[in-house]
N, C-alpha and C positions, 0 to 999 in steps of 0.2 A: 647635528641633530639627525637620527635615523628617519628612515620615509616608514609609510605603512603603507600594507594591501590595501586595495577600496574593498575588497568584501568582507573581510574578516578583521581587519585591523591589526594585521601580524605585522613585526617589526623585522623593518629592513635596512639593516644597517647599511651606511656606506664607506665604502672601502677605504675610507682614510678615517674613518673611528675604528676603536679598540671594541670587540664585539662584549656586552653586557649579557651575563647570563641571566641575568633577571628580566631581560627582556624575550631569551629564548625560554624562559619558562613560563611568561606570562602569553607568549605564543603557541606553546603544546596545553597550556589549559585552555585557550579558545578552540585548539583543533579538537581536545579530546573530547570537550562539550557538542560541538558542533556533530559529532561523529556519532558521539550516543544518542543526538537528536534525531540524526538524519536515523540509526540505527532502532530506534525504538517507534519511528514514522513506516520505515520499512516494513514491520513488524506488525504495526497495525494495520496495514492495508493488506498484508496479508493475511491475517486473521479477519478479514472482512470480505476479501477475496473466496477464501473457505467458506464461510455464513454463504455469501450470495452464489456458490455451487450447491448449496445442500437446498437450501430454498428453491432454485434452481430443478434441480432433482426434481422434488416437493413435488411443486408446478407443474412441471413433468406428470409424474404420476400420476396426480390427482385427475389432471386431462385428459390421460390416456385412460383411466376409470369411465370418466366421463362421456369420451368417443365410444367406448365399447357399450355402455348402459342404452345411450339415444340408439345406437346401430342396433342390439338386440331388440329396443323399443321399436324401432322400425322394420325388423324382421317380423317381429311378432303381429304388426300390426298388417303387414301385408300377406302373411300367413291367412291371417282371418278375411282377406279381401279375395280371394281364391277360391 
């Protein structure tokens, strides 16, 4: 009886069986799944990494509007205190 991985359940034959190809191909469909998992996980976090740079940005902006509006608010007003 072959052994299996603990994480994945891939078959490990041992060395005094005859190796079964249905067991190396029931092994490359766990890996190829697990791959386009991990592969389409990647994928989303980096499409979400992008959002939270633009938002990011955004944020930015909008504060830097912000600092500059209060500052001329406060030029002006000490303008008038002169």
């Amino acid at each position: 009886m072959p052994e299996y991985t603990e994480n994945y359940g891939l078959t490990l034959p041992l060395k005094t069986e005859n190796y079964d190809l249905d067991h190396m191909t029931d092994s490359m469909k766990i890996i190829d799944t697990e791959l386009k998992r991990v592969d389409d996980k990647a994928q989303e976090v980096e499409q979400d990494l992008t959002q939270h740079k633009l938002d990011y940005a955004t944020f930015k902006d909008n504060t830097t509007l912000k600092v500059a509006k209060v500052e001329k608010e406060l030029n002006d007003y000490k303008a008038t205190m002169q």
